[in-house]
Backbone as JSON Lines, residues from 0, in Angstrom:
{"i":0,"aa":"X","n":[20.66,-5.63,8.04],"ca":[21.21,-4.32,8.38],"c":[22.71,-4.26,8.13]}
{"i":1,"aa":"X","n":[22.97,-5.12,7.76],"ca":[24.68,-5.58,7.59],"c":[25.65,-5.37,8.69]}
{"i":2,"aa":"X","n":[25.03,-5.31,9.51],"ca":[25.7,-5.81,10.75],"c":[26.46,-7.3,11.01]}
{"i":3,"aa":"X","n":[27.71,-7.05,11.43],"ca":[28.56,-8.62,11.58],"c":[28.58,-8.69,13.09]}
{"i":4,"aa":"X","n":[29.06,-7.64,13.69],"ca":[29.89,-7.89,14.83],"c":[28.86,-6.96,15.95]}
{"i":5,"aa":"X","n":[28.07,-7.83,16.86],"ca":[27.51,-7.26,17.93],"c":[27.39,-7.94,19.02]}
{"i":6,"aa":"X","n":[27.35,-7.44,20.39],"ca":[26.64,-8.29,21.42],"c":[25.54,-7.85,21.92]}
{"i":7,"aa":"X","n":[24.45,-8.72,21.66],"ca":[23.23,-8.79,22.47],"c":[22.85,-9.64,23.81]}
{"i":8,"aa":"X","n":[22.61,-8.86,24.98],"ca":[22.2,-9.2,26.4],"c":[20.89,-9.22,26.22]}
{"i":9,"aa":"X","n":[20.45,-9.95,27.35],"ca":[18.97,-10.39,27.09],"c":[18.87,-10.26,28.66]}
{"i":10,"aa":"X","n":[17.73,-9.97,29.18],"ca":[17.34,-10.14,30.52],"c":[15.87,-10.19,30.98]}
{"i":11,"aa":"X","n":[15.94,-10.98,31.88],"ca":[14.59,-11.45,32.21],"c":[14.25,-12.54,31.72]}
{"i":12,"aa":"X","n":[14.54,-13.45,30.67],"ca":[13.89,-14.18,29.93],"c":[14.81,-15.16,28.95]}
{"i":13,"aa":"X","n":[14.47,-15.85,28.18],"ca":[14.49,-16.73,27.42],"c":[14.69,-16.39,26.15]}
{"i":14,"aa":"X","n":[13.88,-15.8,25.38],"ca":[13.87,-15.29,24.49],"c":[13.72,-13.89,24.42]}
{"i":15,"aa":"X","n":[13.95,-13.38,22.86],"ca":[13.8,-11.75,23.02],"c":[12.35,-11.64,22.57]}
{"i":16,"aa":"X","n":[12.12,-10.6,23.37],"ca":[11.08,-10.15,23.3],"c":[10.08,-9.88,22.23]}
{"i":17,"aa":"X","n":[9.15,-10.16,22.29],"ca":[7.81,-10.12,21.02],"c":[7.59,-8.55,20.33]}
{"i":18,"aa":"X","n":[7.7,-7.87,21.53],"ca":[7.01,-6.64,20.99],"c":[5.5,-6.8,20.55]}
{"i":19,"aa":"X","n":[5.81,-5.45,19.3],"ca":[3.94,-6.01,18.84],"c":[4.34,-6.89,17.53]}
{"i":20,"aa":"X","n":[4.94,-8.73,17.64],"ca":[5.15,-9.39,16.58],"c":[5.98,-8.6,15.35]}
{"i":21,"aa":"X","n":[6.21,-7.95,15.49],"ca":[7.44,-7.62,14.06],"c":[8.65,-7.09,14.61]}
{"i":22,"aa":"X","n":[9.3,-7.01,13.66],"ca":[11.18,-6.64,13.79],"c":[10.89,-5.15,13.92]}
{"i":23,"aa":"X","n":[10.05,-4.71,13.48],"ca":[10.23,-3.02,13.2],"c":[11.47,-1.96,14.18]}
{"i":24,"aa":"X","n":[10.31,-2.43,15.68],"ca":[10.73,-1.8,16.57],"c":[11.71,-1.79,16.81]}
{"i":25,"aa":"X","n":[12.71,-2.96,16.98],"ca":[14.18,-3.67,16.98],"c":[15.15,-2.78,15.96]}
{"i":26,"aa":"X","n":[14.47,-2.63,14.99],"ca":[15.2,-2.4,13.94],"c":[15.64,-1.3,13.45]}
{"i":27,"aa":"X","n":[14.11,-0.44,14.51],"ca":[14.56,1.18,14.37],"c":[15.33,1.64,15.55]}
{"i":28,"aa":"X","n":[15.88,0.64,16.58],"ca":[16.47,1.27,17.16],"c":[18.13,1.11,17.41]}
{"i":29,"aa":"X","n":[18.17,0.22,16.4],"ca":[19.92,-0.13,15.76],"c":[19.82,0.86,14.91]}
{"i":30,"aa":"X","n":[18.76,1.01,14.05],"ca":[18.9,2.16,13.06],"c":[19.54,3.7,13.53]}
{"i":31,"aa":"X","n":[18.98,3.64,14.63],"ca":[18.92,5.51,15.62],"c":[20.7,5.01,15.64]}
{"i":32,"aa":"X","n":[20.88,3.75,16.54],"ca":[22.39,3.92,16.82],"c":[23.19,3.97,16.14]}
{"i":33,"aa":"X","n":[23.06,3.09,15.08],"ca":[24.23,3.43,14.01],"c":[25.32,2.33,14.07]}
{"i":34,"aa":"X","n":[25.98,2.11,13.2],"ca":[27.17,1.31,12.64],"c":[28.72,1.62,12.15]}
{"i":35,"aa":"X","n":[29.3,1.33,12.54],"ca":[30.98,1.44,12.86],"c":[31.31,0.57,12.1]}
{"i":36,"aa":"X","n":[32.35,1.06,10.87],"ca":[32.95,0.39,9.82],"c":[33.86,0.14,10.11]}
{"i":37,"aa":"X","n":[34.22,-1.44,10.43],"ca":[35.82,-1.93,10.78],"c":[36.52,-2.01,10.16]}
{"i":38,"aa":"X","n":[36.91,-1.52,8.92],"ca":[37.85,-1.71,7.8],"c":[38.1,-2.99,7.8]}
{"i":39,"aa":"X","n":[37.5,-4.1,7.73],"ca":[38.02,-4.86,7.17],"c":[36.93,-5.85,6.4]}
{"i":40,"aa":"X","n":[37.39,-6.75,5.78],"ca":[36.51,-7.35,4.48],"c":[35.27,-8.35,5.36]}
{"i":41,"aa":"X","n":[33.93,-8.14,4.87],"ca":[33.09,-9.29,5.09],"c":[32.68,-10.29,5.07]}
{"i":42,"aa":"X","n":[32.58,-11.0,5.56],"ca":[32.89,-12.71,5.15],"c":[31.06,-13.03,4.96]}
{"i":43,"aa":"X","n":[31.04,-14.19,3.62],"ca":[29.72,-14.41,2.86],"c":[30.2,-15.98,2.35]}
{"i":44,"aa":"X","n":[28.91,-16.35,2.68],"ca":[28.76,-17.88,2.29],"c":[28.29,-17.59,0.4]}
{"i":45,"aa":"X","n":[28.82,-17.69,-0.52],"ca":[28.07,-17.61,-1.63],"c":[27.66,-18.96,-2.59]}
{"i":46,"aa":"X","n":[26.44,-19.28,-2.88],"ca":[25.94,-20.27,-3.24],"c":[26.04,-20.54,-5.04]}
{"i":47,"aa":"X","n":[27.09,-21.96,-4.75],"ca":[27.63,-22.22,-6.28],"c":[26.62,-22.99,-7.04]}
{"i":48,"aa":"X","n":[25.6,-23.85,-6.28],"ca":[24.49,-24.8,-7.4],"c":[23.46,-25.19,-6.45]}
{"i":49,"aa":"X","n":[22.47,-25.06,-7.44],"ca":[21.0,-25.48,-6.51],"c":[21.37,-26.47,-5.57]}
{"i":50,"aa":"X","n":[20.64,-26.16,-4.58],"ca":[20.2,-27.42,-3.3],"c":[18.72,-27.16,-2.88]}
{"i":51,"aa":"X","n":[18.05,-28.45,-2.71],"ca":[16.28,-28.04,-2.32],"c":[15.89,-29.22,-1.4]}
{"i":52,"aa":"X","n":[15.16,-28.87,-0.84],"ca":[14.26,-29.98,0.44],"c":[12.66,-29.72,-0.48]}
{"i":53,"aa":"X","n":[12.19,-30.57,-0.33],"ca":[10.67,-31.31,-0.43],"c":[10.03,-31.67,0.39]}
{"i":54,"aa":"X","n":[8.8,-31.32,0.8],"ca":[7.77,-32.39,1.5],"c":[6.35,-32.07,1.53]}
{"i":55,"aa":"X","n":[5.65,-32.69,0.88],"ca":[4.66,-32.45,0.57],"c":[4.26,-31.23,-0.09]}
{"i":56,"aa":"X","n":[3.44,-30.16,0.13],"ca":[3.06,-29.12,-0.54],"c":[4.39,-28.11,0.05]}
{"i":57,"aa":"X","n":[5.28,-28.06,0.57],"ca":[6.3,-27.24,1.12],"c":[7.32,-27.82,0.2]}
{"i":58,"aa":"X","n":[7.91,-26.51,-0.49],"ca":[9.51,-26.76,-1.03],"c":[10.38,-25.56,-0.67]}
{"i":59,"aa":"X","n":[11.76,-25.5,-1.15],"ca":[12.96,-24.06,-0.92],"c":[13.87,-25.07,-1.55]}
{"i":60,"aa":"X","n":[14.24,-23.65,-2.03],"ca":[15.66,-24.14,-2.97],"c":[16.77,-22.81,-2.68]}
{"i":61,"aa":"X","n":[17.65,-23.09,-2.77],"ca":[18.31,-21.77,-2.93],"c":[19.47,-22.34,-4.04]}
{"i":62,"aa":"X","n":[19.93,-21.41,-5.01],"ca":[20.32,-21.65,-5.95],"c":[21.59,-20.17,-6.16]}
{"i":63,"aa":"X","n":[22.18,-20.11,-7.32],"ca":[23.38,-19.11,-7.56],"c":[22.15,-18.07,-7.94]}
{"i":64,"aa":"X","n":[23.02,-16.71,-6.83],"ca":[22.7,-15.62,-7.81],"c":[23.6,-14.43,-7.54]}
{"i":65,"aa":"X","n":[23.94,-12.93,-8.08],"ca":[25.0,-12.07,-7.63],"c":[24.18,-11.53,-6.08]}
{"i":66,"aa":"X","n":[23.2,-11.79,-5.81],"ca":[23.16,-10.84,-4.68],"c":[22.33,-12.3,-3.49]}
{"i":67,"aa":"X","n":[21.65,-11.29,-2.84],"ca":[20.88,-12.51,-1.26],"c":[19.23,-11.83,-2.02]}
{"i":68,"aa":"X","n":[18.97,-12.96,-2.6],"ca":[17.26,-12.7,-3.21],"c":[16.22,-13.9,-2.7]}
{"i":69,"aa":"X","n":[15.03,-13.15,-2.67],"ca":[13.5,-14.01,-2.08],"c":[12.62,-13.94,-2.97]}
{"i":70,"aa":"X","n":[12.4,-15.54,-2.99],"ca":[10.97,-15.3,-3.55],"c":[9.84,-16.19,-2.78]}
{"i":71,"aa":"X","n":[9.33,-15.75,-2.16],"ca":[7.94,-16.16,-1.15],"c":[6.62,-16.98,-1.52]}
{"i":72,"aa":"X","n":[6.58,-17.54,-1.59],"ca":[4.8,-18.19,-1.74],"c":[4.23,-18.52,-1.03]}
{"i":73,"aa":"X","n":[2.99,-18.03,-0.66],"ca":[2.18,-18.06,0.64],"c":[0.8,-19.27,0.18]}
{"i":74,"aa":"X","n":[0.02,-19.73,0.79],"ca":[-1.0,-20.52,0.63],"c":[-1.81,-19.72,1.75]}
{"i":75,"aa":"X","n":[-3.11,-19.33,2.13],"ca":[-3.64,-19.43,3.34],"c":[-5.42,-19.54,2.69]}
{"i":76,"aa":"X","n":[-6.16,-20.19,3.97],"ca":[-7.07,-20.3,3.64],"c":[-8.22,-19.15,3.63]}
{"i":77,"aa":"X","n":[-8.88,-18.97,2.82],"ca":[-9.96,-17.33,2.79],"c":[-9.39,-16.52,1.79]}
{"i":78,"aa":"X","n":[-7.8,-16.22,1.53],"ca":[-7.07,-15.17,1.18],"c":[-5.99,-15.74,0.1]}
{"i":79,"aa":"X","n":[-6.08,-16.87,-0.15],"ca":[-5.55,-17.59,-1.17],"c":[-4.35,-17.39,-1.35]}
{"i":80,"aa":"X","n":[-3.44,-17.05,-2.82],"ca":[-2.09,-17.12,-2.97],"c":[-1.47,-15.61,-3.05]}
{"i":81,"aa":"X","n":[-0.5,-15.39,-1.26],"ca":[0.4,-14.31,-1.46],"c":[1.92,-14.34,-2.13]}
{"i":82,"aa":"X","n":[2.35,-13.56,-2.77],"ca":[3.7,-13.77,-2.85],"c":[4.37,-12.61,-2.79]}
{"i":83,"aa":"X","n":[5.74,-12.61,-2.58],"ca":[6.7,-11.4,-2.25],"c":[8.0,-11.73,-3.09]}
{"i":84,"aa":"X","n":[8.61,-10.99,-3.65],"ca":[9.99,-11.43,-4.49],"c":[10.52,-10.09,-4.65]}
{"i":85,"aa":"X","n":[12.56,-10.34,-4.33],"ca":[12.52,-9.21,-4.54],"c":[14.54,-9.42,-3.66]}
{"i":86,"aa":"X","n":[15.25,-8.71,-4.14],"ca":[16.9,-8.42,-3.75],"c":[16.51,-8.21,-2.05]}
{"i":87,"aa":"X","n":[17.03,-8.55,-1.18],"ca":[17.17,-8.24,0.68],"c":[17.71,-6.93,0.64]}
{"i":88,"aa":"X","n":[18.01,-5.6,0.8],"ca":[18.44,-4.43,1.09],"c":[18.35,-4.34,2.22]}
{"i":89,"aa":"X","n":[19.02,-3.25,2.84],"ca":[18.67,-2.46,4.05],"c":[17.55,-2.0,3.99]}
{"i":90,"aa":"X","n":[17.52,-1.28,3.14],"ca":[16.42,-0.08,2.83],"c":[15.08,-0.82,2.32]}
{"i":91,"aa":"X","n":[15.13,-1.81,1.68],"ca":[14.28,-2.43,1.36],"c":[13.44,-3.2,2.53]}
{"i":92,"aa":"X","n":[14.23,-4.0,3.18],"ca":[13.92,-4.8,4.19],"c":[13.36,-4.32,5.28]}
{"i":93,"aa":"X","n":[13.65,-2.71,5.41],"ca":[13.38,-1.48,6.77],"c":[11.44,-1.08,6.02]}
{"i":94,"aa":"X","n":[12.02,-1.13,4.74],"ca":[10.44,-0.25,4.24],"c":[9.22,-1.51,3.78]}
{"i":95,"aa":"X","n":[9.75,-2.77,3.75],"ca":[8.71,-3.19,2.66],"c":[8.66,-5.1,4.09]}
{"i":96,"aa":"X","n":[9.66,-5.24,5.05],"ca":[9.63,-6.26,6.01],"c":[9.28,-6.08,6.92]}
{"i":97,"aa":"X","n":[10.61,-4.89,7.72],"ca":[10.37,-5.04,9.21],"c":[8.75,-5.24,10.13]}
{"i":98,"aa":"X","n":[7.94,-4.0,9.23],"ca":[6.95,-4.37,10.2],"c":[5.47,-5.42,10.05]}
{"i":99,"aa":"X","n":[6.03,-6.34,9.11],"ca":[4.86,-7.37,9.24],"c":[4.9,-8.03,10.33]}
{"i":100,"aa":"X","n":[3.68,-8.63,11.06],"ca":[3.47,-9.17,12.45],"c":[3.42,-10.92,12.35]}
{"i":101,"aa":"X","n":[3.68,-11.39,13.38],"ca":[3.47,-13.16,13.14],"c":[1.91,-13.56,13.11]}
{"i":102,"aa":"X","n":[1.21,-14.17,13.17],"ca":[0.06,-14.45,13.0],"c":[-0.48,-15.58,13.12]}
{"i":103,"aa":"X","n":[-1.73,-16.37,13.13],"ca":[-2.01,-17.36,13.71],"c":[-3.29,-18.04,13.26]}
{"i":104,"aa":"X","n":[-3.85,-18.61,12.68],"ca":[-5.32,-19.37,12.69],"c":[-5.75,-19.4,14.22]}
{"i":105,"aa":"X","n":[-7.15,-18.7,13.96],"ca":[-7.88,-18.93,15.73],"c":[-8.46,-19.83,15.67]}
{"i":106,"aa":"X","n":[-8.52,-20.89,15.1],"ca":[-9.15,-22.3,14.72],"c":[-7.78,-23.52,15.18]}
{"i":107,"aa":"X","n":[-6.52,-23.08,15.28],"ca":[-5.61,-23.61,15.59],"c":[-5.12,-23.19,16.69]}
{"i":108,"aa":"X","n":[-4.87,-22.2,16.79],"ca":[-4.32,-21.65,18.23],"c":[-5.29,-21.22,19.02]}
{"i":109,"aa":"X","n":[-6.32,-21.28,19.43],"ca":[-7.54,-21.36,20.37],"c":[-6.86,-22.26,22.01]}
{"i":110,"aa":"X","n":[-7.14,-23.47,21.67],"ca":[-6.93,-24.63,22.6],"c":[-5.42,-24.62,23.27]}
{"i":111,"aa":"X","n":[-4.79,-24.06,22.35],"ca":[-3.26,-23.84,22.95],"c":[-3.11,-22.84,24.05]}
{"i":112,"aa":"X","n":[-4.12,-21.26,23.65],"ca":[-4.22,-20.0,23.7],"c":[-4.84,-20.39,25.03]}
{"i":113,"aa":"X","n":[-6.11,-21.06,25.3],"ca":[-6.73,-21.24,26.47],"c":[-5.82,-22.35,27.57]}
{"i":114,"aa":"X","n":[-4.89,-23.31,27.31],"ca":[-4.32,-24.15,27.84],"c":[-2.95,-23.32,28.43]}
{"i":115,"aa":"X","n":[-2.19,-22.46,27.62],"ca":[-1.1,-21.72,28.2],"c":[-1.65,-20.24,29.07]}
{"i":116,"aa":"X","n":[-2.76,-19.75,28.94],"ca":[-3.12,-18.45,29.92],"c":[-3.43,-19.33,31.05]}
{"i":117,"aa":"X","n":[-3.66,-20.51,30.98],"ca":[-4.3,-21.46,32.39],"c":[-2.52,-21.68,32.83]}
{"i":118,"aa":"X","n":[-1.53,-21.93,32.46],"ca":[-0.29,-21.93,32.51],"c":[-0.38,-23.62,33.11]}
{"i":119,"aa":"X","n":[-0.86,-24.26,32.04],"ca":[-1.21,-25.84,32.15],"c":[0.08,-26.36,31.12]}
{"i":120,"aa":"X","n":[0.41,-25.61,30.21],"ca":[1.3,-26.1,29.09],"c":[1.98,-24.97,28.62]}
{"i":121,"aa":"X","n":[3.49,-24.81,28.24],"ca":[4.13,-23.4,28.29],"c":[4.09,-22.95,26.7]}
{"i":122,"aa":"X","n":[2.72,-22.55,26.13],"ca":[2.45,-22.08,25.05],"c":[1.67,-20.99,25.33]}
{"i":123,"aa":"X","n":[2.23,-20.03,24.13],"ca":[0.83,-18.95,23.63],"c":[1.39,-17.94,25.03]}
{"i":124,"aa":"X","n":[1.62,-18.12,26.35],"ca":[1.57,-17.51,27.41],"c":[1.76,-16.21,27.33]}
{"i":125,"aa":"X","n":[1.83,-15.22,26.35],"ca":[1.86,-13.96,26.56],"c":[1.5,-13.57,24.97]}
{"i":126,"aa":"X","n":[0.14,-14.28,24.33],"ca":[-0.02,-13.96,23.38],"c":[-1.24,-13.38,23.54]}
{"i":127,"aa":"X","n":[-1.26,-12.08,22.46],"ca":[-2.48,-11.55,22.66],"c":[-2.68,-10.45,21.11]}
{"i":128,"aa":"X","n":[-4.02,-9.31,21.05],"ca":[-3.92,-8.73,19.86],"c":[-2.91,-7.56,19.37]}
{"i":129,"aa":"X","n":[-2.22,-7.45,20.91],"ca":[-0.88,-6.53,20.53],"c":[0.12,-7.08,19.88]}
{"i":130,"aa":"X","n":[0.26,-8.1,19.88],"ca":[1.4,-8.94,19.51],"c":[1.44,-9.79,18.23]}
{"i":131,"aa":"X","n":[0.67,-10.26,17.43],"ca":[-0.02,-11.29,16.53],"c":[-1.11,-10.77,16.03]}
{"i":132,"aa":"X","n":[-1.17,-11.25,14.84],"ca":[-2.49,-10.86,13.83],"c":[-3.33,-12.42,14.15]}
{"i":133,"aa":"X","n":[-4.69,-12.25,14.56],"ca":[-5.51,-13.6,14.52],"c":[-6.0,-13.55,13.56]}
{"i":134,"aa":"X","n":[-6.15,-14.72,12.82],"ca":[-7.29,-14.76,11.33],"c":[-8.17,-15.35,11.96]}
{"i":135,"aa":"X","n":[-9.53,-15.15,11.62],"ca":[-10.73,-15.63,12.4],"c":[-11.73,-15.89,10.81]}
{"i":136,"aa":"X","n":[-11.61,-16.69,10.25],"ca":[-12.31,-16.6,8.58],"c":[-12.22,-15.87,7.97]}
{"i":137,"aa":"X","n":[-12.84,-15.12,6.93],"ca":[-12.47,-14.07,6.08],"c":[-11.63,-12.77,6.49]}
{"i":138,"aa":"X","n":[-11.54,-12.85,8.03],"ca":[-10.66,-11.19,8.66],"c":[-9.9,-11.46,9.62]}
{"i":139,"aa":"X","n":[-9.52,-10.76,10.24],"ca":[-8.99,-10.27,10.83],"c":[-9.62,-10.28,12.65]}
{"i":140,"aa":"X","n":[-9.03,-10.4,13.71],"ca":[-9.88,-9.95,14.75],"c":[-9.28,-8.71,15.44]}
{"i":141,"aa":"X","n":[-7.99,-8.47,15.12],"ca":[-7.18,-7.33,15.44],"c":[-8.03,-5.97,15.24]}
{"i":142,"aa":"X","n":[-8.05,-5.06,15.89],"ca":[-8.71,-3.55,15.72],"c":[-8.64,-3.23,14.72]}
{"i":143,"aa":"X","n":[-6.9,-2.72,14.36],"ca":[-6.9,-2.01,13.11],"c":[-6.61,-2.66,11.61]}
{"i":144,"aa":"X","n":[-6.94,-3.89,11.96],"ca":[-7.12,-4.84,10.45],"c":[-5.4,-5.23,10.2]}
{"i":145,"aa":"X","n":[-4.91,-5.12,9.2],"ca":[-4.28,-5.65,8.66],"c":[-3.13,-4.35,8.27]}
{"i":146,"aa":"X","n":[-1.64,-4.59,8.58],"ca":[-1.05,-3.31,7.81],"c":[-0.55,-3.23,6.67]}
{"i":147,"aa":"X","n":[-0.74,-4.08,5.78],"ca":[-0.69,-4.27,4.2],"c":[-2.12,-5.68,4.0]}
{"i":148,"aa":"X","n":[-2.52,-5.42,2.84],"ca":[-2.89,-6.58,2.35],"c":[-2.09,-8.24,2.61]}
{"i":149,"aa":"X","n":[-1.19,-8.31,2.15],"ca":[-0.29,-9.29,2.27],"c":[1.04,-8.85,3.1]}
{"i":150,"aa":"X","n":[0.77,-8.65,4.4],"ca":[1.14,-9.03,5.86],"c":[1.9,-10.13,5.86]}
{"i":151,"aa":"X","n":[0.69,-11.59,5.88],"ca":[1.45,-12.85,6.0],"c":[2.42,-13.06,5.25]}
{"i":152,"aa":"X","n":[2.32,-13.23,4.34],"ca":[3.19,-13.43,3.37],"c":[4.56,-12.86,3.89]}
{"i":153,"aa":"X","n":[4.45,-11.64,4.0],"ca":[5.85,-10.47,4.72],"c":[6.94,-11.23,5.69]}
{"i":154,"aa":"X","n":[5.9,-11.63,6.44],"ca":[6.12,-12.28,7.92],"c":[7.05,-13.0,7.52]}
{"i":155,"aa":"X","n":[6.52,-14.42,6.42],"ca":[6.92,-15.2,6.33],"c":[8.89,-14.96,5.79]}
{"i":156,"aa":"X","n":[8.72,-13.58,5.18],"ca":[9.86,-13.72,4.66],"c":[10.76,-13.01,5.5]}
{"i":157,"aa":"X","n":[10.11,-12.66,6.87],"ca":[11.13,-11.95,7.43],"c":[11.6,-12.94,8.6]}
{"i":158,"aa":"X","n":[10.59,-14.07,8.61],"ca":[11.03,-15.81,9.16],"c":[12.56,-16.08,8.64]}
{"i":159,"aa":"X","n":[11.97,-16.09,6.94],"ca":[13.17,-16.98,6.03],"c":[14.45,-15.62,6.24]}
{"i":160,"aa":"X","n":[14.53,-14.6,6.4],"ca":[15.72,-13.99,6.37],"c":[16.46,-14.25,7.96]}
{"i":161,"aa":"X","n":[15.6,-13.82,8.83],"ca":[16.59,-14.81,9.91],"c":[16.96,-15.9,10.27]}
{"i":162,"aa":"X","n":[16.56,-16.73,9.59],"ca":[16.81,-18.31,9.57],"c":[17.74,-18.42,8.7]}
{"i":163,"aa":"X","n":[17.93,-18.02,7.48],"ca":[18.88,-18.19,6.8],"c":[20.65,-17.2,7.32]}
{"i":164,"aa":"X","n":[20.13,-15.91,8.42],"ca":[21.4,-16.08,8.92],"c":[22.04,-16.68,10.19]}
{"i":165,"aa":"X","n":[21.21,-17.7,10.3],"ca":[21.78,-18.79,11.18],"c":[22.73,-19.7,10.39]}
{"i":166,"aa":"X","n":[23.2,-19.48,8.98],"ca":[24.47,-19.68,8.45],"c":[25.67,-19.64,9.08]}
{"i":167,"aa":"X","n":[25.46,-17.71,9.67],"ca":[26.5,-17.61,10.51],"c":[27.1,-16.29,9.51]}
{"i":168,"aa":"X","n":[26.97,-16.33,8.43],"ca":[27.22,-15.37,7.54],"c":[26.38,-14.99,6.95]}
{"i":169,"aa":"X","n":[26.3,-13.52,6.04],"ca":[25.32,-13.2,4.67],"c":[25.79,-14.53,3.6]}
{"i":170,"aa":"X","n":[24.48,-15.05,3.02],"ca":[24.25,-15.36,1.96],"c":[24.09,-14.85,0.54]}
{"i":171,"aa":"X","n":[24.92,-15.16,-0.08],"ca":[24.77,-14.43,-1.69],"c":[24.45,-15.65,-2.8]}
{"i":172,"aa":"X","n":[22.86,-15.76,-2.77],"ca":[22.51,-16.81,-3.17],"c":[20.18,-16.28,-3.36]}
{"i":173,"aa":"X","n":[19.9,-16.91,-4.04],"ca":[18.25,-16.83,-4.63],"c":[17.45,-18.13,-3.43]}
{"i":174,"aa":"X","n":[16.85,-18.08,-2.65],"ca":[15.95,-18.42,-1.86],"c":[14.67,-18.26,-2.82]}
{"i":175,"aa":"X","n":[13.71,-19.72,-2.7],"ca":[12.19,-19.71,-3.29],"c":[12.14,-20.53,-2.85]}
{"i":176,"aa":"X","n":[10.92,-20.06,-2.0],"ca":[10.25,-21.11,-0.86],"c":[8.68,-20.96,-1.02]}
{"i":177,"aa":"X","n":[8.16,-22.07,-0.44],"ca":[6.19,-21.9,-0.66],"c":[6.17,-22.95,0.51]}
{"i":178,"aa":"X","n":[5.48,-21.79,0.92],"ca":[4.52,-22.45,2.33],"c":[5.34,-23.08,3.51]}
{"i":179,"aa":"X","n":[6.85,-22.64,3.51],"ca":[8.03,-23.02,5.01],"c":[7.78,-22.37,5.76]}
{"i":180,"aa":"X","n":[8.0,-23.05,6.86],"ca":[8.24,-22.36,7.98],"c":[9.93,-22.2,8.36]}
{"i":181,"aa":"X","n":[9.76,-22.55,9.67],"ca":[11.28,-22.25,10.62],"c":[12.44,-23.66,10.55]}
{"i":182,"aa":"X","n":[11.4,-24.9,10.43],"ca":[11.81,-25.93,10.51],"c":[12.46,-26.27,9.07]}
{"i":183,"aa":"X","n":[11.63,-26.17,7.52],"ca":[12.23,-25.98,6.64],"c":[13.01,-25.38,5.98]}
{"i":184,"aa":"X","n":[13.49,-23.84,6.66],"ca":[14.07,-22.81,6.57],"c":[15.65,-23.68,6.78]}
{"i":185,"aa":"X","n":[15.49,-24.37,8.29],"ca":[17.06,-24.64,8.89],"c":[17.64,-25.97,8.13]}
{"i":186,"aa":"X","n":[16.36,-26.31,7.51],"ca":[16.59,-27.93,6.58],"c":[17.46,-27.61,5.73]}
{"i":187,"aa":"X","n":[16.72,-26.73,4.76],"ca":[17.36,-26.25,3.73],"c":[19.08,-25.54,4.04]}
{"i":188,"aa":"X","n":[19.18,-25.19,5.08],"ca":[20.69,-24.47,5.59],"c":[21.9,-25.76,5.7]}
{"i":189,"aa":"X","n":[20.97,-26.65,6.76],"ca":[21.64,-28.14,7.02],"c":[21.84,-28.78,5.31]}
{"i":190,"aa":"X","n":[21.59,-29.06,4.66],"ca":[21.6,-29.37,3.12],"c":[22.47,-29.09,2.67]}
{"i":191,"aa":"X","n":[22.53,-27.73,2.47],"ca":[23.72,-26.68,2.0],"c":[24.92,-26.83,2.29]}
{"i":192,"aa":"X","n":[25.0,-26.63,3.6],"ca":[26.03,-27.36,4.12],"c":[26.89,-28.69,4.22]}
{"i":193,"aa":"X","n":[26.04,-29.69,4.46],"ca":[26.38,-31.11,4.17],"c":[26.38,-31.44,2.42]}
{"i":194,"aa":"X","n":[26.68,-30.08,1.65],"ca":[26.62,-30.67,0.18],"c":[28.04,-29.58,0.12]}
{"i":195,"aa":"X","n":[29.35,-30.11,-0.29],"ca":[30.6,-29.31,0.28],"c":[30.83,-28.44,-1.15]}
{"i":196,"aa":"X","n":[30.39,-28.82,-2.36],"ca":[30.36,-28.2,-3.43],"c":[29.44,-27.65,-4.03]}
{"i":197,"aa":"X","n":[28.46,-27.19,-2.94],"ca":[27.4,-26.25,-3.3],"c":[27.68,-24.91,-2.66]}
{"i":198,"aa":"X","n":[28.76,-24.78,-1.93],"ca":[28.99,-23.22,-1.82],"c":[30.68,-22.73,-1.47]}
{"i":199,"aa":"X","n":[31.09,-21.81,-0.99],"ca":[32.02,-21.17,-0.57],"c":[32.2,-19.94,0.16]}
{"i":200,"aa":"X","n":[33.04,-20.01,0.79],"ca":[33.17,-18.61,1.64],"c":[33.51,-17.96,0.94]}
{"i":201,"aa":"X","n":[33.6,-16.58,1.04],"ca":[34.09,-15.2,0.65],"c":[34.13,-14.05,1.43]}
{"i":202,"aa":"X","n":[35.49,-13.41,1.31],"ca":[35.52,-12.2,2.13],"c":[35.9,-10.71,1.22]}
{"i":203,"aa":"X","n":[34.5,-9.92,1.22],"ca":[34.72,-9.09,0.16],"c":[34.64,-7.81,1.05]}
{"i":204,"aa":"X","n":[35.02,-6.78,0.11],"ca":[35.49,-5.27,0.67],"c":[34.16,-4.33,0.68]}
């Protein structure tokens, strides 16, 4: 949203809130408020030469490019290979990100799902079909199915865009990732960083 400068309060809790699993809601309501131009220049990490993490079937690289670009590769089982690619916008990110949901294998998150509603182990505890898409084999168990075809995939990249501004700044740099999560997301950041001639600051108008 190109937002630099905000404070967010949190109350009640730990984390912010789930909603129904996507940014949407969040997003339309910075949107309603609006943004105040401080006259002064924005500061951007911009990425001078590839850097990449590996491990096993999971890779990301982020490499030089003029703008902050994604390219996504999904694996899942039933629904095979999603992908998403494409420049980060406002407008883009509002129409084609915000509202993909997080999601879950019910073959994996079952035992967790039944162990945290027992409040035996502090997982899953307020997960349910408002919140998360379950895959249950070929579908869906959610009511109204799916809100794009390739959902997951979405998700995933609206993972990799907030993880990557745990920089601390916008990135002006090409992200291609297959099959990361949160943990490879911050790998790849830590990398970047500890490599002192793979990037630079910039403060542009």
């Amino acid at each position: 949203m190109q937002i630099d400068n905000a404070l967010i309060e949190i109350r009640g809790g730990h984390e912010i809130p789930i909603l129904d699993g996507s940014a949407k809601r969040i997003f339309d309501l910075l949107a309603q408020v609006g943004r105040v131009d401080q006259g002064e220049p924005r500061r951007f990490f911009r990425v001078l030469k590839k850097v990449e993490f590996r491990k096993g079937p999971v890779s990301i690289t982020i490499s030089p490019s003029d703008d902050f670009a994604v390219s996504f590769t999904l694996e899942l089982p039933h629904y095979g290979q999603q992908r998403w690619d494409g420049i980060v916008t406002p407008n883009g990110f509002a129409s084609e990100i915000t509202f993909a949901r997080t999601y879950g294998l019910l073959k994996q998150i079952l035992v967790p799902l039944i162990l945290g509603k027992m409040r035996l182990v502090p997982l899953l505890r307020g997960a349910s079909l408002n919140n998360a898409v379950v895959i249950a084999g070929r579908g869906v168990l959610n009511r109204h199915g799916l809100r794009c075809p390739d959902e997951f995939v979405r998700h995933r990249v609206l993972d990799l865009v907030g993880d990557m501004m745990l920089a601390g700044a916008p990135l002006i740099g090409k992200v291609e990732a297959v099959c990361t999560g949160h943990i490879h997301n911050r790998t790849l950041l830590t990398q970047l960083f500890n490599t002192p001639d793979a990037w630079r600051e910039e403060f542009l108008e």
